[in-house]
Steps between C-alpha positions, in 0.01 A plus 500: 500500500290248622138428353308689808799748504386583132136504556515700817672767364262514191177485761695797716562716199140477360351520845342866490351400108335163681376665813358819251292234342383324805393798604307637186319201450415482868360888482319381188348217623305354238268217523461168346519545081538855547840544552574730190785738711620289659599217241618785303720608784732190503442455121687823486782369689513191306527713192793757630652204585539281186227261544301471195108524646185377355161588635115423520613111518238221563222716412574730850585860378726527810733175478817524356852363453844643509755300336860536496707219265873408505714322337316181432197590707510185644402399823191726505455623832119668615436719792149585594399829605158660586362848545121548620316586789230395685190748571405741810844485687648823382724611789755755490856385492744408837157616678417319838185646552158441238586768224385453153593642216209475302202392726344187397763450274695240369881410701838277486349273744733181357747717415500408149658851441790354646465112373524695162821749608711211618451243200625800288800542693571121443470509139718796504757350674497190275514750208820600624630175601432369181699798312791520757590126523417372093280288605195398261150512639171671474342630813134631445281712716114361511255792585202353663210630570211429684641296779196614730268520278410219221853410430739538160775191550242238430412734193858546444573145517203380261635763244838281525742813651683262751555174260834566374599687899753258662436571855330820669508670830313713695429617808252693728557776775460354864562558848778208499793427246414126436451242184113448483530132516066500486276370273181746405181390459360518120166713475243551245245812516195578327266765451127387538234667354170504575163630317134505633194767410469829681183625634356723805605339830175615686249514221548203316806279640360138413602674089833512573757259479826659763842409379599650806327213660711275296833620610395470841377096500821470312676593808289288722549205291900573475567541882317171560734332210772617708431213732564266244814584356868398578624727818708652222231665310425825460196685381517874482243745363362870460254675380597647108144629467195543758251619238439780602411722820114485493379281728134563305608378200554086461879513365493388203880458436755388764876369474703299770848432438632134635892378575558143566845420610629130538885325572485390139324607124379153456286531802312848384315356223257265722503802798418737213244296336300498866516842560351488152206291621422770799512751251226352290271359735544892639341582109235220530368587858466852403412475158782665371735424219858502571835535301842366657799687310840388576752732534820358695649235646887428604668158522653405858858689564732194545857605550775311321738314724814573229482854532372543818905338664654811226280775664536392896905475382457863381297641754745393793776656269359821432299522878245715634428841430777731693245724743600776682324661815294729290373181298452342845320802684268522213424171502446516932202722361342305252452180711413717740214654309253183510191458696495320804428179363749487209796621734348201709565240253847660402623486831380114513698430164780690591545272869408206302767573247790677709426355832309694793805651638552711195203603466626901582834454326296421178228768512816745541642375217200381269680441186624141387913530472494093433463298220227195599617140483434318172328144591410353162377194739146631550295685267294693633133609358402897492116552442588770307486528124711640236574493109871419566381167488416454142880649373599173762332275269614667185898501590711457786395785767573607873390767733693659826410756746703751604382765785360840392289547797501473910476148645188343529372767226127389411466552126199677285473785757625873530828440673620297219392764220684720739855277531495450135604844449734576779874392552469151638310402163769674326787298709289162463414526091895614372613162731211298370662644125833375627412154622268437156813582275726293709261207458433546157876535423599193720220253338619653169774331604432200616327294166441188751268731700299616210481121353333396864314817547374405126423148585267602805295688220470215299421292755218765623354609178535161281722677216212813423386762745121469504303859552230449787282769235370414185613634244187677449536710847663781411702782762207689654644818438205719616244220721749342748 
């Protein structure tokens, strides 16, 4: 048998076990640090299956390992896999039409249920490579946490998990089957607190001192630094804590919560230090005292250039999700289900990307059945943010999509939660667990390709991965 031949049929026979647990963490759907059932879920698996699991890692009660060792254990191979979900986009499952399960309550909207499902399948499927062929290896599964809430790899990585990992792989459901050859921007995010004096609104106003007030100059002051930033900056915010809901009573507590994302970590430290300076000239105009309280911050996602040639190879050879006209019809419906002007920016993306003329042909037949070009040439930069980026500057690491959702899909809202669980997230995450073994196995390998994917580390990182945290920031298990 050939390598995919062997990891196919160890995907296909495991295939109702993987889609069970996509599907129980997805109906779960736990948020950020709070994934108790459904880390245990896959911990289970690991466990039935011979990997030897250890828990509550990196000071997260839900992060875990599963580690399977033969032979020699050597090269050590990593696969990432995640498991939380975001809040208020419960939806029931394969449902085209708003239906929450719970509502107000918390949904797949990522569709980290199945990010999670299809890096166990991989793992699996190296298990058995390993014992079929002889070969030596390890192959460990990395439970992550957090991924949309504070983080856990840059936690992960400070507490030294990844240092003696040769190369790792991951990936991310999509609406395409492509390597992400994108860099993310690095973020940092802080809570700010502030503290005045209460007292009676009407009666005796000029006594109070309104941390509510505060919050709100804070703003003003950050939307005009805005202006005065690189065009790559961005400054998010929201309101942690009002105060209160008496508008006769001077707040005398109030919380804002700030994000500042930039192309690289080296450029937060002056953009956070500004936002800073709002923040207490906020205090001093109010006569407040304020408390900033770091609490995350991820290092820029920079894919590596070895690794990333070994996963477009394996895509192409293990292709697109096989869909079928049920996949498709239910697919017809979700894109169909946006408002006016989402479906009006889909249908622009979709001429733009498929050429006017096809326009119908595509909307028919809204699922991606092609694996994108790879053009290392140009990378590209995604103002998005994520923790995969600190595991990059710990070992060798490299993300690929693979579609679990209708073209054009727009993440974070009900139709995803809704695709997650349905068959064309089920087709997408056992071919993303295909395509990760495959990769893994070939760059296993290939020792060339982990010495270069090594030496773009080195050359990244300076010989020491460097936590954007101190090391006196600790997970925010309960305030993030």
């Amino acid at each position: 048998m050939t390598d995919l031949e062997r990891i196919t049929q160890s995907v296909e026979k495991r295939a109702e076990k993987i889609c069970q647990v996509n599907d129980q963490v997805w109906e779960y759907a736990e948020l950020a640090f709070h994934e108790f059932r459904s880390a245990d879920t896959i911990c289970q698996v690991l466990e039935e299956e011979g990997f030897t699991v250890e828990r509550g890692l990196a000071g997260i009660p839900t992060c875990f390992t599963g580690t399977y060792v033969h032979g020699s254990g050597k090269p050590v191979m990593g696969i990432l896999g995640e498991f939380d979900a975001l809040s208020s986009l419960s939806q029931q499952a394969a449902t085209t039409t708003p239906q929450p399960v719970v509502p107000g309550g918390a949904g797949h909207g990522c569709g980290h249920c199945s990010l999670g499902a299809g890096s166990l399948a991989a793992v699996l499927a190296i298990k058995d490579y390993l014992e079929q062929t002889g070969e030596d290896g390890t192959i460990i599964y990395f439970g992550c946490p957090a991924e949309e809430g504070a983080g856990s790899k840059q936690f992960m990585a400070r507490a030294g998990l990844f240092d003696h990992v040769d190369f790792i792989y991951t990936w991310h459901p999509s609406n395409q089957n492509a390597v992400e050859w994108v860099q993310s921007n690095a973020i940092i995010g802080a809570n700010f607190h502030f503290k005045g004096r209460t007292s009676h609104a009407g009666a005796a106003p000029h006594m109070g001192r309104s941390a509510l007030d505060a919050v709100e100059l804070m703003s003003v002051g950050c939307n005009y630094l805005r202006e005065h930033v690189i065009p790559e900056v961005r400054i998010h915010y929201a309101y942690i804590d009002a105060g209160g809901t008496s508008p006769n009573v001077v707040q005398d507590n109030a919380t804002v919560r700030y994000e500042i994302r930039a192309p690289f970590s080296s450029q937060l430290d002056e953009l956070f230090e500004r936002v800073k300076d709002v923040a207490r000239g906020a205090a001093l105009m109010t006569g407040t005292k304020m408390d900033c309280e770091l609490a995350m911050a991820f290092t820029e996602y920079v894919p590596n250039r070895a690794l990333a040639q070994v996963a477009d190879e394996c895509l192409h050879e293990v292709g697109a999700p096989k869909w079928d006209e049920s996949d498709y019809q239910l697919a017809r419906e979700f894109i169909n289900s946006y408002d006016e002007e989402t479906t009006a920016v889909i249908h622009q993306k979709i001429r733009k990307k498929y050429g006017a003329d096809h326009l119908e042909e595509v909307l028919w037949h809204p699922l991606s059945t092609q694996v994108e070009p790879f053009d290392s040439s140009r990378l590209l930069l995604e103002s998005g943010s994520t923790d995969v980026g600190d595991v990059g500057f710990a070992t060798p690491t490299m993300n690929l999509n693979v579609a679990c959702a209708c073209i054009c899909n727009v993440g974070h809202t009900w139709q995803m939660t809704a695709q997650a669980c349905s068959s064309i997230a089920h087709k997408g995450l056992l071919t993303a667990g295909k395509v990760l073994a495959l990769a893994a196995i070939r760059t296993k390998h290939r020792p060339e390709v982990i010495a270069a994917a090594k030496a773009e580390v080195l050359e990244r990182n300076g010989g020491k991965y460097h936590c954007p945290l101190p090391d006196s920031v600790q997970p925010p298990l309960d305030t993030y």
